[in-house]
N, C-alpha and C positions, 0 to 999 in steps of 0.2 A: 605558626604560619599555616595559612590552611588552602587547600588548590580545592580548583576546579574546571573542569573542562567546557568549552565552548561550543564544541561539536555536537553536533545532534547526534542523538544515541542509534546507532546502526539496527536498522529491520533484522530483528532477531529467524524472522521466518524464511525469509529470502533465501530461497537454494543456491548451488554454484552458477556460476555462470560459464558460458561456452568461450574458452580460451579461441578466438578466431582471429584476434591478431596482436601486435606490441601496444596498442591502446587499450586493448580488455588486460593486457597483458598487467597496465600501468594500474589501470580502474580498481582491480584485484588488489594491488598492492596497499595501496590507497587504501581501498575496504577493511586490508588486514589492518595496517597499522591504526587506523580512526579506531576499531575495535579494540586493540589491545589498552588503547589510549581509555577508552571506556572504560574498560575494567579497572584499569590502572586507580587511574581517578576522582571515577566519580562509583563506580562499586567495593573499590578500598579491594581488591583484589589485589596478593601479592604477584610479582616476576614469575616465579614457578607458576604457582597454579595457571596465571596466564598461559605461559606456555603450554602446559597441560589440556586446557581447554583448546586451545586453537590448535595441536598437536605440530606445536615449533619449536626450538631452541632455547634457551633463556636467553641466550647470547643475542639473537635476535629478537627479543623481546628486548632486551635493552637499550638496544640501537633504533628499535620503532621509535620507542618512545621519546628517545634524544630526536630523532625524525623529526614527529608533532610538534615536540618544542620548539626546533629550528623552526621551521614552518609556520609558527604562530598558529595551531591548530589548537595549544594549549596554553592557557595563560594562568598564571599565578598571583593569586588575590593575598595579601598579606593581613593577617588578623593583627589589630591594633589594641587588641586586648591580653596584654601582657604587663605583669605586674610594674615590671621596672619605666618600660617604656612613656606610660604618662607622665612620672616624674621627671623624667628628664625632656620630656616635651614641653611641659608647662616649666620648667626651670627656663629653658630657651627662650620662652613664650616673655617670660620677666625681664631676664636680662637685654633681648634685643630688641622690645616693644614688637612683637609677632603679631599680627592674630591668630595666627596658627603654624605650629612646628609639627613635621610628619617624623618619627623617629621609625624607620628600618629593623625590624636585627636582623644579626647575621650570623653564621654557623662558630665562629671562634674569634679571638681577637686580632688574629694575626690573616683573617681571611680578606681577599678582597672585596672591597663593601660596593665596587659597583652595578653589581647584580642584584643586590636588595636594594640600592635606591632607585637605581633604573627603574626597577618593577613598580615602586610606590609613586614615581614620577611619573609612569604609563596611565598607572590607576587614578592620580589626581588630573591629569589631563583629560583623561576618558569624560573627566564629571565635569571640568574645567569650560570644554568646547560646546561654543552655540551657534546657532547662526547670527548673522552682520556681527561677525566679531573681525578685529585685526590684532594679531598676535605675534610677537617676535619673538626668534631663538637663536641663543647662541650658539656653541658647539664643544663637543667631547666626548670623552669615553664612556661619561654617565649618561646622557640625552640619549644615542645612540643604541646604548643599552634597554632605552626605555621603550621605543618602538615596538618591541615587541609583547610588552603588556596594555599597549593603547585600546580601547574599543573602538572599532569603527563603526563609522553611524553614518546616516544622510542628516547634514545640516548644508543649508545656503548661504550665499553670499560670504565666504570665512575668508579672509586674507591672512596669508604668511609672509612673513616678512624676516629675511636674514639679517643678521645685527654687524655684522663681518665679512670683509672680501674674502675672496678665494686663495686657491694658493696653483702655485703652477706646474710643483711635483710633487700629486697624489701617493699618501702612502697610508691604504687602509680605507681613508672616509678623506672627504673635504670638507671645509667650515661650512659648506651650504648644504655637506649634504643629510643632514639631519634636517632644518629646513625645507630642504625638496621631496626628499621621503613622506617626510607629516604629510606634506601637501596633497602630494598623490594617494596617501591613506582616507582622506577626506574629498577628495574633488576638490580643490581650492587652488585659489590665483595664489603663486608664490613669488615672492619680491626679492631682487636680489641686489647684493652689491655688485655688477660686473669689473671688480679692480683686484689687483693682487690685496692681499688681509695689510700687506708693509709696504707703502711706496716710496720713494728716493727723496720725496721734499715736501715740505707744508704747499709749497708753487702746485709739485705736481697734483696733491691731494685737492687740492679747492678747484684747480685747472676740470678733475675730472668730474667734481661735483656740478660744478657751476657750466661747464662746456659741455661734457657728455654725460647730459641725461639723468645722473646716477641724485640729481637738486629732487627727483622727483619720490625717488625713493626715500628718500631722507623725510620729505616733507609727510608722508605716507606715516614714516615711524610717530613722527607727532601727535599721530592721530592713533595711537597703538591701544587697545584696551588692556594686553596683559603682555609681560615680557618674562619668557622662560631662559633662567642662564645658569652658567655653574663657574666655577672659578677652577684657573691654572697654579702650579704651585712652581716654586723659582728650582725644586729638585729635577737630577741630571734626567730622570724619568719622564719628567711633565711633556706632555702633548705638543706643547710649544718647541721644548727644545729637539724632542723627535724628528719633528718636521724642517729642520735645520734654518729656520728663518735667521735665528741671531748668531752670530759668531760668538764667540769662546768670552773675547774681549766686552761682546754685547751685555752677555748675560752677567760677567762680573761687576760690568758696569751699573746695570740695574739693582744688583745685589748692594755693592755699594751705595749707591743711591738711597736704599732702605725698603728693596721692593722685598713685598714675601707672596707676590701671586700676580694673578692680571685676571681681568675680565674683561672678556675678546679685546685680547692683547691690549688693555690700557691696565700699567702696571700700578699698583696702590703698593701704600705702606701697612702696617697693620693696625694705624689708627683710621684707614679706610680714604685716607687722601690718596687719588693720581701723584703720583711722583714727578718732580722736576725733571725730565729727559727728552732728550730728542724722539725717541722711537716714540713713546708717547704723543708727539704731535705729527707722527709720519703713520699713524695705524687708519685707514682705511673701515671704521664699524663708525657705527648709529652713536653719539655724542652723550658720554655719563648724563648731560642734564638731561639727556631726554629720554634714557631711563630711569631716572629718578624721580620722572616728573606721571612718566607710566600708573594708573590705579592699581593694577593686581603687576605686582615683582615676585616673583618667586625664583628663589635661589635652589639650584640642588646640586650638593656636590659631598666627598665627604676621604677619606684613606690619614692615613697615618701622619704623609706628609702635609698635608693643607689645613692641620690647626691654624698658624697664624693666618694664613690664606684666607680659610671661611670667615673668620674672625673680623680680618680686613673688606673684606666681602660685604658681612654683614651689618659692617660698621657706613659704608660706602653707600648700600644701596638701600638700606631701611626697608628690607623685604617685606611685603607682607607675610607669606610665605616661606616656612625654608625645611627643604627635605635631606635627612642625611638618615647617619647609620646611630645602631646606639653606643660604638665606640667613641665615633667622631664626637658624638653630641657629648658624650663624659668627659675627653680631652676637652672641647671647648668651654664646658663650662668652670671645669678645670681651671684653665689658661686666664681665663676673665679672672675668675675667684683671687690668683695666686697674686693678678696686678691688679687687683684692690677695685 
């Protein structure tokens, strides 16, 4: 993996400045940390010597630099020149007709992979976005993650469009709000489902498509050039069940059923069919066919428990794209292998 910093290298000549109030106070601060970030970075200078030169702390040399990060002052390019990683790229690439698989790594195998597919999901977007494009996204812990390795750029005319209703008690993010964020990284019109993500009936569902408004959204998704999503997994962890949508009863239900995932909330088996179930015709997002029928699909998802998940995923949605880790990518090609 190899970084680099985004920041313009700080005027090395530049004297102090006059402390005259809490905004030079801030600017200063500001100044230290983009520096330390330089050195860090892009001069391979270690923590110590850091501190050394700016005559600070390590301690606070460490927390600048967590700072930058937060901040998206620093972004992380991931080098795709690693021995194991093409093979199991182009393994992916065979078995799920791809034209292209992004493989991640990541620090161990037990680590969580949504921080190295986020980043590689940031970075394929960055290349991804143009102008007159209309592009839909789903939602999770991986998209969410990716925002902060996005490049921001001026492009026109872009449309976002959410794939999935809301929800009514936020905990962390909302389904739109990966959606919404893109939008405002770019200037762009962003399109929304205004309904809850699960409504009470197929009546209410169409009632709200067809009487309020929401016909027009939909119509919009038809016209989509590329659809960014990632799949849920049916464990007690998954994103879905955090958010308390389905009851106890709900979820065994789906389980029974032969779900092992969903995408935004339409739950598959892991030969990649929707499942026979009610929730399934009460979920409130943009219609499988009509991401299926999308030119550029890309999948990005990837942890321990959504083997069969991606699987079904991948089986469902004929990505052209799919970004994961290089654990995930070995379990799945694994899982294919072992059932023939």
């Amino acid at each position: 993996m190899s970084e680099r910093a985004t920041m313009k290298k700080p005027d090395e000549t530049a004297g102090p400045e006059p402390v005259t109030d809490l905004g030079a106070v801030g600017r200063r601060s500001s100044r230290l940390r983009l520096r330390a970030a330089w050195m860090y970075y892009v001069e391979g200078m270690t923590q110590s010597a850091i501190a050394e030169a700016l005559d600070i702390g390590r301690v606070t040399v460490v927390r600048m630099l967590a700072d930058a990060r937060s901040l998206n002052e620093v972004k992380i390019t991931l080098s795709r020149e690693i021995a194991e990683l093409p093979r199991l790229e182009i393994g992916l690439q065979k078995a799920f007709g791809l034209r292209e698989a992004v493989v991640a790594p990541i620090s161990a195998p037990d680590a969580d992979p949504t921080a190295a597919i986020g980043a590689a999901t940031g970075q394929y977007l960055s290349d991804l976005i143009r102008s007159d494009m209309k592009i839909g996204f789903g939602w999770g812990r991986t998209l969410m993650r990716a925002l902060g390795s996005v490049d921001e750029r001026q492009v026109s005319n872009l449309s976002v469009i959410s794939l999935l209703g809301g929800i009514t008690k936020a905990r962390q993010y909302n389904p739109a709000e990966f959606a919404w964020q893109f939008a405002r990284m770019f200037q762009a019109d962003c399109h929304l489902i205004a309904a809850p993500a699960l409504v009470d009936s197929v009546e209410t569902k169409q009632a709200l498509i067809e009487r309020c408004g929401l016909g027009t959204v939909y119509a919009l998704a038809r016209e989509m050039d590329a659809v960014v999503l990632s799949v849920g997994e049916m464990a007690s962890s998954s994103t879905a069940q955090r958010f308390g949508f389905f009851s106890p009863a709900d979820w065994d239900s789906l389980i029974a059923a032969g779900a092992v995932g969903d995408v935004i909330y339409n739950f598959i088996d892991i030969d990649g069919r929707v499942i026979d179930h009610p929730i399934n015709r009460r979920v409130m997002s943009i219609p499988v066919e009509t991401l299926t029928a999308t030119p550029e699909r890309i999948l990005t998802s990837g942890g321990p428990d959504k083997v069969d998940a991606v699987i079904g995923a991948l089986r469902l949605l004929r990505p052209t794209v799919f970004i994961t880790d290089e654990i995930t990518a070995d379990a799945v090609l694994a899982r294919v292998g072992a059932a023939g």
